[in-house]
CHARMM internal coordinates of N, CA and C (Angstrom, degrees):
IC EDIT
DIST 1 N 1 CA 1.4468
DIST 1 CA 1 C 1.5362
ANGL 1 N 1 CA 1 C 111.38
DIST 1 C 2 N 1.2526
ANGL 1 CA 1 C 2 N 116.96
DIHE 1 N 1 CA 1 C 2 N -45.27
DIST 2 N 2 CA 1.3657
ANGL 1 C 2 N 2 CA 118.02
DIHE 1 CA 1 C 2 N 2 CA 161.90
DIST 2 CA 2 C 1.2657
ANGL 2 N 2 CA 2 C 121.42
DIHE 1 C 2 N 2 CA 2 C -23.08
DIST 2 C 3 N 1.5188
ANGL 2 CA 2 C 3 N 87.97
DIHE 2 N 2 CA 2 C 3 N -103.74
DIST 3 N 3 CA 1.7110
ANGL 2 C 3 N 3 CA 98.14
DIHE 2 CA 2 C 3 N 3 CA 155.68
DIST 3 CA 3 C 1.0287
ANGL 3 N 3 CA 3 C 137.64
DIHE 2 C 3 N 3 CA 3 C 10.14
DIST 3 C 4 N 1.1774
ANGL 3 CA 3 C 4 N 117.08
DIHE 3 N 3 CA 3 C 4 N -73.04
DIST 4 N 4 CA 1.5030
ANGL 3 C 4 N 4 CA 134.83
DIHE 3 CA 3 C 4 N 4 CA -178.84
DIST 4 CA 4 C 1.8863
ANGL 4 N 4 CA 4 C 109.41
DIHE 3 C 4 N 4 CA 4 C -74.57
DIST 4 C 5 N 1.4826
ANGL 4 CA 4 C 5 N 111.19
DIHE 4 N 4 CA 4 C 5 N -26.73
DIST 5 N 5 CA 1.2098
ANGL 4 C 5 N 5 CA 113.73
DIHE 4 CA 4 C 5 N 5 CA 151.99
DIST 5 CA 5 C 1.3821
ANGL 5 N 5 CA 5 C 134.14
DIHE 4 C 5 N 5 CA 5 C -33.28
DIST 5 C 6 N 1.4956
ANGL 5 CA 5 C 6 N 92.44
DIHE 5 N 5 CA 5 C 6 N -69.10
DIST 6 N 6 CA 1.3066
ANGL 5 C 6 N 6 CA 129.10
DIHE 5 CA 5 C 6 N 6 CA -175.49
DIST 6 CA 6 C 1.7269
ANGL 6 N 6 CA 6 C 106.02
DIHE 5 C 6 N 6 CA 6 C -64.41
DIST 6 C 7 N 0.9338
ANGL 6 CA 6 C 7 N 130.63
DIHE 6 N 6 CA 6 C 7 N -25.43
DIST 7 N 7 CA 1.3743
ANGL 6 C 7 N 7 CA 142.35
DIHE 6 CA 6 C 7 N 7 CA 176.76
DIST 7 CA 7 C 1.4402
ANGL 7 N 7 CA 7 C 114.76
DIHE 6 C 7 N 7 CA 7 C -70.20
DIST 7 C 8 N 1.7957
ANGL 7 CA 7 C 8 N 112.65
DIHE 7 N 7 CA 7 C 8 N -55.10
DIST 8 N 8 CA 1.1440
ANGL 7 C 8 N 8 CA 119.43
DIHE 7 CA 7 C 8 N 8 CA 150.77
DIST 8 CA 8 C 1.1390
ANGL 8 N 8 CA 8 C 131.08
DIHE 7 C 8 N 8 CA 8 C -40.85
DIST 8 C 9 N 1.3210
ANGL 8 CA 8 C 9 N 119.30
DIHE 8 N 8 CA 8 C 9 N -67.37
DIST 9 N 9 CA 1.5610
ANGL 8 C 9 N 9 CA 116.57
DIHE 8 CA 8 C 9 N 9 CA -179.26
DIST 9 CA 9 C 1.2374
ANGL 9 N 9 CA 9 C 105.23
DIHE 8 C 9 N 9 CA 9 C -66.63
DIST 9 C 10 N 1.4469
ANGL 9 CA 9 C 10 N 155.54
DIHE 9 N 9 CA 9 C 10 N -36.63
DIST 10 N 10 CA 1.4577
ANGL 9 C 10 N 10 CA 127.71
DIHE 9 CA 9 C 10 N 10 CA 178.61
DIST 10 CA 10 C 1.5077
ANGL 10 N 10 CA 10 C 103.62
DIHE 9 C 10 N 10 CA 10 C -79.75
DIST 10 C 11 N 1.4917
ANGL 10 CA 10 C 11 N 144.69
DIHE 10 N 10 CA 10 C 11 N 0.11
DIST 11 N 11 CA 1.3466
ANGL 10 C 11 N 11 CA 136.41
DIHE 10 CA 10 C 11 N 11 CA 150.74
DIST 11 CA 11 C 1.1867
ANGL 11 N 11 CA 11 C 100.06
DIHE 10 C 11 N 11 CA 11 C -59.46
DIST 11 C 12 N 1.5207
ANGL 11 CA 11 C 12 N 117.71
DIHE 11 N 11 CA 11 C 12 N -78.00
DIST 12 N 12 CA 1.4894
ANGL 11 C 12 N 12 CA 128.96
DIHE 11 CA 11 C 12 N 12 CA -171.26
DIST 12 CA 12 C 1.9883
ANGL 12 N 12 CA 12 C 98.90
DIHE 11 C 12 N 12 CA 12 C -38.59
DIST 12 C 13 N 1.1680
ANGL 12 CA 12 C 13 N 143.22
DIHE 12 N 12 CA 12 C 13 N -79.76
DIST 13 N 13 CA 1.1543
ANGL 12 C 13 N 13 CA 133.23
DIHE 12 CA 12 C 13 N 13 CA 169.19
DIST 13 CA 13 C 1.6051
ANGL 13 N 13 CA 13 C 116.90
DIHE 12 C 13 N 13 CA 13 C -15.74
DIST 13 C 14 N 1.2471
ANGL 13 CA 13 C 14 N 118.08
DIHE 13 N 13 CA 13 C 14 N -55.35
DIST 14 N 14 CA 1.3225
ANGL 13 C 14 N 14 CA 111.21
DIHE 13 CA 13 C 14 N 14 CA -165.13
DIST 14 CA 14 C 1.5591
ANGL 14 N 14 CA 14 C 112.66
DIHE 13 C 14 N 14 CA 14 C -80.41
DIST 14 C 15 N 1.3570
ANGL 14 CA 14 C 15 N 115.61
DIHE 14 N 14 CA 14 C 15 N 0.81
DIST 15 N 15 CA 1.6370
ANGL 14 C 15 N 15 CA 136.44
DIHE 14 CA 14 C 15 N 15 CA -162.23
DIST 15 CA 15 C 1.7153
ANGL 15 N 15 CA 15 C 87.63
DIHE 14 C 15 N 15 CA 15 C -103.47
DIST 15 C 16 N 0.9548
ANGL 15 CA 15 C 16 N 95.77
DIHE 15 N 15 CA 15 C 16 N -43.33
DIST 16 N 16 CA 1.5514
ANGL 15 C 16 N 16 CA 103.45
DIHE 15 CA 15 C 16 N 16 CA -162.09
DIST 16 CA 16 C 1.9852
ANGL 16 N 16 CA 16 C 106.35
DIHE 15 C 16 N 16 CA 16 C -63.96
DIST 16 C 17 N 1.6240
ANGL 16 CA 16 C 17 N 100.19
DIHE 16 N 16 CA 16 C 17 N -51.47
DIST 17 N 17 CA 1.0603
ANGL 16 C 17 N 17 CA 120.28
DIHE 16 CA 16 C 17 N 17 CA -178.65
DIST 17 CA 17 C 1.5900
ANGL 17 N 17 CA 17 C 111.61
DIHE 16 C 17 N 17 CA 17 C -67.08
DIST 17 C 18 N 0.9021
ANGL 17 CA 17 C 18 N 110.45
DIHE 17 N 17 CA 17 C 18 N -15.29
DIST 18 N 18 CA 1.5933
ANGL 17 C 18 N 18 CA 126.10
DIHE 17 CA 17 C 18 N 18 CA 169.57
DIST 18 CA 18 C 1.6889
ANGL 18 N 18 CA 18 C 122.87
DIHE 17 C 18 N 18 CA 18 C -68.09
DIST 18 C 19 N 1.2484
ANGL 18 CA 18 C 19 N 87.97
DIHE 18 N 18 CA 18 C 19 N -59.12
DIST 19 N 19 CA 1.4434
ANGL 18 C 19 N 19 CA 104.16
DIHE 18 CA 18 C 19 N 19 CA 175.62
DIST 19 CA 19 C 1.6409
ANGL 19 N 19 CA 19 C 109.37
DIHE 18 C 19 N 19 CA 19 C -57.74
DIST 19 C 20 N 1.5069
ANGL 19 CA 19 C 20 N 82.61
DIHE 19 N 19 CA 19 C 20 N -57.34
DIST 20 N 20 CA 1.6361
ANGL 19 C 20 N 20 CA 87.94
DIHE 19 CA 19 C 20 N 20 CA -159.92
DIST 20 CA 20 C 1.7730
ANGL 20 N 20 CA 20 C 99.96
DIHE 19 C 20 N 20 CA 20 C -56.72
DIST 20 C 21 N 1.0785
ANGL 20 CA 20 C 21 N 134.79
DIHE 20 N 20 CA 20 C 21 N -12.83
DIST 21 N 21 CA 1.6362
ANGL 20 C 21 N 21 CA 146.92
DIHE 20 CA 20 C 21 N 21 CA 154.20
DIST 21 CA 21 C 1.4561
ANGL 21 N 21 CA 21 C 117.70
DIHE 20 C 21 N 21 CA 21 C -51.43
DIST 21 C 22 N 0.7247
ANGL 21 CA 21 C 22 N 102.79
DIHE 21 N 21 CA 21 C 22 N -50.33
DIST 22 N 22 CA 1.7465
ANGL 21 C 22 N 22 CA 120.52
DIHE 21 CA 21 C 22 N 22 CA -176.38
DIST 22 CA 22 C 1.8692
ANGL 22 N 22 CA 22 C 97.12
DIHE 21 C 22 N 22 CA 22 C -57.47
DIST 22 C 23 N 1.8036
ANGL 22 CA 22 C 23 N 105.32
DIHE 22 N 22 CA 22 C 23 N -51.41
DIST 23 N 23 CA 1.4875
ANGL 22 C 23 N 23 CA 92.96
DIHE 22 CA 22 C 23 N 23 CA -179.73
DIST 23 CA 23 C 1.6908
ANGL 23 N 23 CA 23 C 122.52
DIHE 22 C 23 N 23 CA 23 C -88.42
DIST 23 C 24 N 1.7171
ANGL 23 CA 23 C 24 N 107.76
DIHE 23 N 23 CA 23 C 24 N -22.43
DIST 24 N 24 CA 1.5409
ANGL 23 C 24 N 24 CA 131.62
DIHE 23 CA 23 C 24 N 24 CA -179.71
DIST 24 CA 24 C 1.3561
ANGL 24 N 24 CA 24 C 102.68
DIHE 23 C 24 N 24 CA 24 C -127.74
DIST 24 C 25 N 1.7139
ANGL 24 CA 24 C 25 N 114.62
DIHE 24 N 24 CA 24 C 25 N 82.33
DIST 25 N 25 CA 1.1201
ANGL 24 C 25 N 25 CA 99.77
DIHE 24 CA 24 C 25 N 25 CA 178.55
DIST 25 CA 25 C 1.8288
ANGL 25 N 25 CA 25 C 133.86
DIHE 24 C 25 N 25 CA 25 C -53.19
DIST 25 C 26 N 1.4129
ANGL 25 CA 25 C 26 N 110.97
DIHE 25 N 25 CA 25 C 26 N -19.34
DIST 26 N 26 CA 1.2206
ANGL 25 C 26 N 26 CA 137.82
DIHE 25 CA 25 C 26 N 26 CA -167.02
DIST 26 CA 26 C 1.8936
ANGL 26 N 26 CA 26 C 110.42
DIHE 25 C 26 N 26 CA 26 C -87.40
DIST 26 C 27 N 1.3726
ANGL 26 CA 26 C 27 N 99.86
DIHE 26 N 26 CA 26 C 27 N -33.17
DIST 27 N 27 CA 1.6714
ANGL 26 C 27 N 27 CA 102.24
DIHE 26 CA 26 C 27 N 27 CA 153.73
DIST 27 CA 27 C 1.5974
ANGL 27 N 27 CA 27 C 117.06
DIHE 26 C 27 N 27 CA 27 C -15.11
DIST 27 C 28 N 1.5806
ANGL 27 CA 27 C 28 N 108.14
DIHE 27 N 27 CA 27 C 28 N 129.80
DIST 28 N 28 CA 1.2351
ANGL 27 C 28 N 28 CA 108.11
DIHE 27 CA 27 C 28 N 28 CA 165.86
DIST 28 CA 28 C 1.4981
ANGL 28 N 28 CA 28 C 103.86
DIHE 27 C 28 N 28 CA 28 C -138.81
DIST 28 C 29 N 1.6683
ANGL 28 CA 28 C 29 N 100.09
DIHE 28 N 28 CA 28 C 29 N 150.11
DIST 29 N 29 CA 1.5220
ANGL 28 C 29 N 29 CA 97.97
DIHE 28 CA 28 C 29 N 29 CA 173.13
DIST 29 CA 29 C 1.5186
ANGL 29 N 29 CA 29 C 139.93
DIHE 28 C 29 N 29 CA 29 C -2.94
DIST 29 C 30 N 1.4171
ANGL 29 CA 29 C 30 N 92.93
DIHE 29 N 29 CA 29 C 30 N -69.15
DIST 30 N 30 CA 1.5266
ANGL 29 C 30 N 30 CA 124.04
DIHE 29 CA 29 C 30 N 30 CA -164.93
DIST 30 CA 30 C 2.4839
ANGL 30 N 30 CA 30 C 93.28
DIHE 29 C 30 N 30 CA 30 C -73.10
DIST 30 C 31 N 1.1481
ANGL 30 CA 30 C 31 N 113.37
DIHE 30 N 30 CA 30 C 31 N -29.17
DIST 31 N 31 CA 1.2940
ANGL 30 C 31 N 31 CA 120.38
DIHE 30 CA 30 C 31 N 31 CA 177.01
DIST 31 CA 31 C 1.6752
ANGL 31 N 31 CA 31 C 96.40
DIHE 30 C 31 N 31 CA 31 C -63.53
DIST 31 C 32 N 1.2775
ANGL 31 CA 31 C 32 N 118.62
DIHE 31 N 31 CA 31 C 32 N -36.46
DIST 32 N 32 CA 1.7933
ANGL 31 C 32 N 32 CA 118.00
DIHE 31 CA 31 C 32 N 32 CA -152.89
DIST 32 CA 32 C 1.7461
ANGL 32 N 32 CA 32 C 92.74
DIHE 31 C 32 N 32 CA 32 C -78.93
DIST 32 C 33 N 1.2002
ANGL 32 CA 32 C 33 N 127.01
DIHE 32 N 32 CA 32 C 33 N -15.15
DIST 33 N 33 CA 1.1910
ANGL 32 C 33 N 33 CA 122.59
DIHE 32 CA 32 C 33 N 33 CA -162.52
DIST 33 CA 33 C 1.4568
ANGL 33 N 33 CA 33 C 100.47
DIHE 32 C 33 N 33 CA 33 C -82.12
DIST 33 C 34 N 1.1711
ANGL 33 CA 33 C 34 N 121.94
DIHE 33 N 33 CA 33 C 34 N -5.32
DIST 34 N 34 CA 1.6902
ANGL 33 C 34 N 34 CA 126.72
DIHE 33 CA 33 C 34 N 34 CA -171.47
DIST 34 CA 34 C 1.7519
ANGL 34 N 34 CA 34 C 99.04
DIHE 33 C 34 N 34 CA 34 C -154.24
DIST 34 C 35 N 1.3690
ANGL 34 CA 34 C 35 N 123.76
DIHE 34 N 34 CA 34 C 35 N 53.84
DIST 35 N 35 CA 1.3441
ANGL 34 C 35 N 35 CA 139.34
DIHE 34 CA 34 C 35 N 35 CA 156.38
DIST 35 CA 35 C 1.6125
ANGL 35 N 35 CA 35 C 106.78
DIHE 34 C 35 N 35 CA 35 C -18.52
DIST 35 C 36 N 1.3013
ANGL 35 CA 35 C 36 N 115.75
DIHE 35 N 35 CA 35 C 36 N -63.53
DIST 36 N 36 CA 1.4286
ANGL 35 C 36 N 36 CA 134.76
DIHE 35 CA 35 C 36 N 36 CA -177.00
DIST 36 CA 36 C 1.6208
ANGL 36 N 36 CA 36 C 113.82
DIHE 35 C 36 N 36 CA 36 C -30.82
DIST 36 C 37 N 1.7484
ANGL 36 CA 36 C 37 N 91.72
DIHE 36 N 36 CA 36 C 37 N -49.05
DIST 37 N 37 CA 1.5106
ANGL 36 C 37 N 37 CA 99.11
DIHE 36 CA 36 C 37 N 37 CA 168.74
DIST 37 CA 37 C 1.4621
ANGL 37 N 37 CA 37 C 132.89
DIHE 36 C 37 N 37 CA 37 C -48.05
DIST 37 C 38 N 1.8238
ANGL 37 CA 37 C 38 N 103.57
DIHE 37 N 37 CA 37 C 38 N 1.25
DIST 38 N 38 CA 1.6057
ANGL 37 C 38 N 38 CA 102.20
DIHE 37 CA 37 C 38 N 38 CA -151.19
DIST 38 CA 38 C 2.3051
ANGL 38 N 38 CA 38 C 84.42
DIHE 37 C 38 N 38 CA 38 C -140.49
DIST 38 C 39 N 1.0919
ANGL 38 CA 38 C 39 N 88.51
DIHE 38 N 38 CA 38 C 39 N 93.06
DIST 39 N 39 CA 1.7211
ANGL 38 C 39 N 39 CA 73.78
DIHE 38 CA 38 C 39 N 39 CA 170.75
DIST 39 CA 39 C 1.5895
ANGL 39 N 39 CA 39 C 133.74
DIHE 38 C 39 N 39 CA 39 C -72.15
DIST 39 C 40 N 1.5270
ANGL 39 CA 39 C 40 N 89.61
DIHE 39 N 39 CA 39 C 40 N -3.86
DIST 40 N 40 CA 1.7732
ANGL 39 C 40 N 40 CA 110.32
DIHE 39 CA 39 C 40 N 40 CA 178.20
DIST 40 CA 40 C 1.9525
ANGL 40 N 40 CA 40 C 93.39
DIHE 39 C 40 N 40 CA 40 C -70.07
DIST 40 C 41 N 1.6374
ANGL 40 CA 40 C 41 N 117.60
DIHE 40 N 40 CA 40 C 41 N -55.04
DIST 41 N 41 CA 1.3656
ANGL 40 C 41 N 41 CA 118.87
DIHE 40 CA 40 C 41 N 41 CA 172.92
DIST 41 CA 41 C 1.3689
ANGL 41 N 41 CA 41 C 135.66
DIHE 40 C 41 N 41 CA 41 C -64.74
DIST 41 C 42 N 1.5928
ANGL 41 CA 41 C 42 N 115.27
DIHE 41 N 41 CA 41 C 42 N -41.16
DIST 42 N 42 CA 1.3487
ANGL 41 C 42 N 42 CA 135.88
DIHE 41 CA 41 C 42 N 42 CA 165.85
DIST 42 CA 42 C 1.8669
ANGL 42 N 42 CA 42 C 105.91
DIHE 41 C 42 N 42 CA 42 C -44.30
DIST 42 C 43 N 1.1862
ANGL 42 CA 42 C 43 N 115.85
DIHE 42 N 42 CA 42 C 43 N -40.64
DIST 43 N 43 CA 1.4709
ANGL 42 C 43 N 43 CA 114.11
DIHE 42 CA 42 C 43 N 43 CA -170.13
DIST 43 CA 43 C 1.0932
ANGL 43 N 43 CA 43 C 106.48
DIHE 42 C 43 N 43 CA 43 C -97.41
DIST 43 C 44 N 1.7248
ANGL 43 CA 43 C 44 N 134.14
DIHE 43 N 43 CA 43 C 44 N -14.70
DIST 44 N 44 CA 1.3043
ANGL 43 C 44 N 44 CA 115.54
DIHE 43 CA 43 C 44 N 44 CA -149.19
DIST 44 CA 44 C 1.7759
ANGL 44 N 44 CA 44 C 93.37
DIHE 43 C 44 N 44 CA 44 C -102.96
DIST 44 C 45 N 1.4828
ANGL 44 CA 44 C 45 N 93.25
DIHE 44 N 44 CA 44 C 45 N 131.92
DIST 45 N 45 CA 1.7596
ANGL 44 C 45 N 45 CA 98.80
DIHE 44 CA 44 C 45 N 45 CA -171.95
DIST 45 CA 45 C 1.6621
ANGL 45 N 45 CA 45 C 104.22
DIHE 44 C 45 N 45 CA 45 C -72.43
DIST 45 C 46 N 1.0668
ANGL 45 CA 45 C 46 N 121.22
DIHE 45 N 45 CA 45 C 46 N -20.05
DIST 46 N 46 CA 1.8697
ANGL 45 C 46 N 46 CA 118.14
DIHE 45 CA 45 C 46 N 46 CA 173.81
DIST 46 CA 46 C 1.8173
ANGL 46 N 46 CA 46 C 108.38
DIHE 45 C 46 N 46 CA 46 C -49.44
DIST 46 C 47 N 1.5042
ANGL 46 CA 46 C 47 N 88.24
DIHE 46 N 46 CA 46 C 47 N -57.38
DIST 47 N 47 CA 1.2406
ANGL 46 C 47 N 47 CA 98.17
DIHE 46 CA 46 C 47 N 47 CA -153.46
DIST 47 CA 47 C 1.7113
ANGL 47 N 47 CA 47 C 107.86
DIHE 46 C 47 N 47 CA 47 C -72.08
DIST 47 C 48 N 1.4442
ANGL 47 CA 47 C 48 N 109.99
DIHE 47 N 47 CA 47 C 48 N -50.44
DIST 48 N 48 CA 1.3884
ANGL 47 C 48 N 48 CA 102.33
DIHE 47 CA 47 C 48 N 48 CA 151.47
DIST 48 CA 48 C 0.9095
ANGL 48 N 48 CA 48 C 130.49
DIHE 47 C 48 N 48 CA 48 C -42.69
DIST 48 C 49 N 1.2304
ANGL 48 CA 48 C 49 N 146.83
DIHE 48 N 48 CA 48 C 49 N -38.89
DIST 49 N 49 CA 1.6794
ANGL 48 C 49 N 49 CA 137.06
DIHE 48 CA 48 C 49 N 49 CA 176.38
DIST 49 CA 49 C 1.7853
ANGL 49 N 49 CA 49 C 97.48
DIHE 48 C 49 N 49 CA 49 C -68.94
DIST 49 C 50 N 1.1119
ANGL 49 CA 49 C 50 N 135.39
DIHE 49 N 49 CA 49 C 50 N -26.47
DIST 50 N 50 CA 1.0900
ANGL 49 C 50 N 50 CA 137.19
DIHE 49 CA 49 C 50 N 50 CA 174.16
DIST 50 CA 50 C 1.5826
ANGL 50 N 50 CA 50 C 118.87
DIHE 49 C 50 N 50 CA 50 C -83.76
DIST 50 C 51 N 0.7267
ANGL 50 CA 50 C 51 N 116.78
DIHE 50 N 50 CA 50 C 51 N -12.09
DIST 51 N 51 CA 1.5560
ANGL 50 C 51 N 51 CA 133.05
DIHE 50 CA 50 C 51 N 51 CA 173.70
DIST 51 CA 51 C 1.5855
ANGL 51 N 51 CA 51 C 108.65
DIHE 50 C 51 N 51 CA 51 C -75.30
DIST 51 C 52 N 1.7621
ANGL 51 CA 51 C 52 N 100.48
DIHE 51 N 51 CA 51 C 52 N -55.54
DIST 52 N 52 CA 1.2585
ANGL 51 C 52 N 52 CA 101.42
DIHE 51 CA 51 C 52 N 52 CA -168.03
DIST 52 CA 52 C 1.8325
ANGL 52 N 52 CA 52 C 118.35
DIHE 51 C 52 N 52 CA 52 C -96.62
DIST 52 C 53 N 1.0426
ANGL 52 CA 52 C 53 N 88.08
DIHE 52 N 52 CA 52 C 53 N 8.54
DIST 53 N 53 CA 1.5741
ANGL 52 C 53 N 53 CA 97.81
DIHE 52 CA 52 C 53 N 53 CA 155.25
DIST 53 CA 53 C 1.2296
ANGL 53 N 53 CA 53 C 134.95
DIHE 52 C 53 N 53 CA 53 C -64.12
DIST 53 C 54 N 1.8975
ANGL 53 CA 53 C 54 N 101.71
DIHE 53 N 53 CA 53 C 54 N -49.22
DIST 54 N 54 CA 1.3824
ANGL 53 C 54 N 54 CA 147.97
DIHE 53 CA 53 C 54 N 54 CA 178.79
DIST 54 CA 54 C 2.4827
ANGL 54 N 54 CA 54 C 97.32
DIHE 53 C 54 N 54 CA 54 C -55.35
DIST 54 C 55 N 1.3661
ANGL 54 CA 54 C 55 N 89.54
DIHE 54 N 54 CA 54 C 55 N -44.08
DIST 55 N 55 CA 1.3738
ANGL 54 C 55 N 55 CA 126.85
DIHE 54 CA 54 C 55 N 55 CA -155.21
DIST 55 CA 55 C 1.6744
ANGL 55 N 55 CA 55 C 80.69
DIHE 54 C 55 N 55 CA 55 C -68.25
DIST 55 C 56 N 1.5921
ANGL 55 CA 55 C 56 N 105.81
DIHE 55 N 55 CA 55 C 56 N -65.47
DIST 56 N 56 CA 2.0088
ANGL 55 C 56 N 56 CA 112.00
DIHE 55 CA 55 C 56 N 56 CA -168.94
DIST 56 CA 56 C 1.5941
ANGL 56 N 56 CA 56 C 99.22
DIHE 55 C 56 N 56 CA 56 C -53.68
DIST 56 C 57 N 1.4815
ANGL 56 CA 56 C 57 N 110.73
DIHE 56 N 56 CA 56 C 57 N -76.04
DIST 57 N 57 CA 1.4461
ANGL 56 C 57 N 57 CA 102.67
DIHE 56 CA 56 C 57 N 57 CA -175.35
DIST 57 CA 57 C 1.4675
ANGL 57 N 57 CA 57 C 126.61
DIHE 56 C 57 N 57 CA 57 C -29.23
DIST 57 C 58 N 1.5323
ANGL 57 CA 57 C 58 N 107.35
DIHE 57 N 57 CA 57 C 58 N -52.28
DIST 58 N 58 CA 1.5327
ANGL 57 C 58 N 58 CA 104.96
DIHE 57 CA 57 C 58 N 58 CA -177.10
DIST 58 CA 58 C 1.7372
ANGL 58 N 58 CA 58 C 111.32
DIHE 57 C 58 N 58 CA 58 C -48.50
DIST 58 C 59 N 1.2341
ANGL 58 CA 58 C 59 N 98.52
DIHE 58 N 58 CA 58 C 59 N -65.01
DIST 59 N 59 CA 1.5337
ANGL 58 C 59 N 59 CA 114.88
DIHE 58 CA 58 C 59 N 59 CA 174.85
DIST 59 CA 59 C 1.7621
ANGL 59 N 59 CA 59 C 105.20
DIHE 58 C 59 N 59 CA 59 C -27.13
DIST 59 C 60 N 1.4296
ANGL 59 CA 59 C 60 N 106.18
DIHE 59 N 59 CA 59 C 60 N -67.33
DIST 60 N 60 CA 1.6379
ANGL 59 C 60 N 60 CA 109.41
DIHE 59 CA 59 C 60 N 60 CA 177.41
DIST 60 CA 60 C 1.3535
ANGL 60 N 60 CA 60 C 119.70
DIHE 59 C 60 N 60 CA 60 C -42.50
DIST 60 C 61 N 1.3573
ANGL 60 CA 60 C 61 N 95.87
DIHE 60 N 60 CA 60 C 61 N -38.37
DIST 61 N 61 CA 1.9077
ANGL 60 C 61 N 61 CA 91.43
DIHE 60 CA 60 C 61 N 61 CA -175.48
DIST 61 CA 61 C 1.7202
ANGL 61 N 61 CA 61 C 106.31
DIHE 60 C 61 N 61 CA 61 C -78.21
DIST 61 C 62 N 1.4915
ANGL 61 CA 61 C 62 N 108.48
DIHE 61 N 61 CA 61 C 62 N -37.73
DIST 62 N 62 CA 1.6693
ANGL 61 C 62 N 62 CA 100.81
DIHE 61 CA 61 C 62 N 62 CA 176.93
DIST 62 CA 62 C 1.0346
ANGL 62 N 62 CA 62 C 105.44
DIHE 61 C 62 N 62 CA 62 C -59.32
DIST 62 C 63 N 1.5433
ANGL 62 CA 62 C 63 N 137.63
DIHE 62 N 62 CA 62 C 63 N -41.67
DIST 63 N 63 CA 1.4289
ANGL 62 C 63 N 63 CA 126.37
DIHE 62 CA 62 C 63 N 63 CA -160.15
DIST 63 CA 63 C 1.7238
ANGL 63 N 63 CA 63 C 107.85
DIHE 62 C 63 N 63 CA 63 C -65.64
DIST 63 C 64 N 1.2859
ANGL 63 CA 63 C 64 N 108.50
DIHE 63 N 63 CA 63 C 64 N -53.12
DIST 64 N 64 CA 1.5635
ANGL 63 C 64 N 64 CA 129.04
DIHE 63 CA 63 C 64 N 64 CA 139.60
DIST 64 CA 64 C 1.4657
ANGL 64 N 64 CA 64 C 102.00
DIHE 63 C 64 N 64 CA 64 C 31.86
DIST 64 C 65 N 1.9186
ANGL 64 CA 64 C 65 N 75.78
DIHE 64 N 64 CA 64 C 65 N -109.09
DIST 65 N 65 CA 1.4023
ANGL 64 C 65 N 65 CA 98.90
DIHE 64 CA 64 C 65 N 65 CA -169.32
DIST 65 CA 65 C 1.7839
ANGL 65 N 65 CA 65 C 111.26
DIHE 64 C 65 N 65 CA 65 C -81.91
DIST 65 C 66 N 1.0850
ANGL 65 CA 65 C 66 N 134.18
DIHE 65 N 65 CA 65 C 66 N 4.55
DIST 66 N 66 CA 1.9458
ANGL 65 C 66 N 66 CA 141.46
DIHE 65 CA 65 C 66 N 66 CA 164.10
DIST 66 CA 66 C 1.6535
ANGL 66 N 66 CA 66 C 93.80
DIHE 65 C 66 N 66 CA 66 C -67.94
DIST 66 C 67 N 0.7572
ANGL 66 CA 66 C 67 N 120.13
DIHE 66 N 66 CA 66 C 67 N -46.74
DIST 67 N 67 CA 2.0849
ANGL 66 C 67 N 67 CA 129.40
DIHE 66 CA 66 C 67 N 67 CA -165.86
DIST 67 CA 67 C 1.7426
ANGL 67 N 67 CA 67 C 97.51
DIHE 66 C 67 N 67 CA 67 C -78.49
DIST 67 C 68 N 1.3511
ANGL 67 CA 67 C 68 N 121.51
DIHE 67 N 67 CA 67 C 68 N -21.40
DIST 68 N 68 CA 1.4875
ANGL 67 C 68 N 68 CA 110.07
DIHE 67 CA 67 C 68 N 68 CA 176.80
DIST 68 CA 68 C 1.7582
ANGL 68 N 68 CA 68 C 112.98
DIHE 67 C 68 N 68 CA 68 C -97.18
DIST 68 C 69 N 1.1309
ANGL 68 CA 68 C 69 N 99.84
DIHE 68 N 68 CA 68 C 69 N 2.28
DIST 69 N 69 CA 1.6617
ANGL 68 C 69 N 69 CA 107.86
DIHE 68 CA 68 C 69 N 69 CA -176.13
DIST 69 CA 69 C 1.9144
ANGL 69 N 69 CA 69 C 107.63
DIHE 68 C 69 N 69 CA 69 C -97.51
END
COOR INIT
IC SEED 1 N 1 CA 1 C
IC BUILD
């Protein structure tokens, strides 16, 4: 189950990092971790809905692994 987590979120990451290209082509990874920094990203409703997708999965996998401890 992990796994397959983990599969998601580095798809979902690389989807994310995509987008966020499409509006900042110059965006890098390490930039997406603080969106806010970017008001071209902060506003754009694509990329947010894509963000917070990125946002559920993570959450799923912490809840995940918090419930096996």
């Amino acid at each position: 189950m992990l796994e397959l987590l983990d599969e998601l979120i580095n798809g979902q990451k690389k989807k994310l990092l995509e987008c966020g290209r499409r509006i900042i082509p110059y965006i890098t990874p390490e930039d997406l971790l603080q969106p806010n920094d970017f008001p071209e990203l902060e506003l754009h409703p694509h990329f947010r809905y894509e963000e917070g997708i990125l946002d559920g999965l993570q959450v799923a996998k912490a809840a995940i692994l918090a419930s096996k401890k």
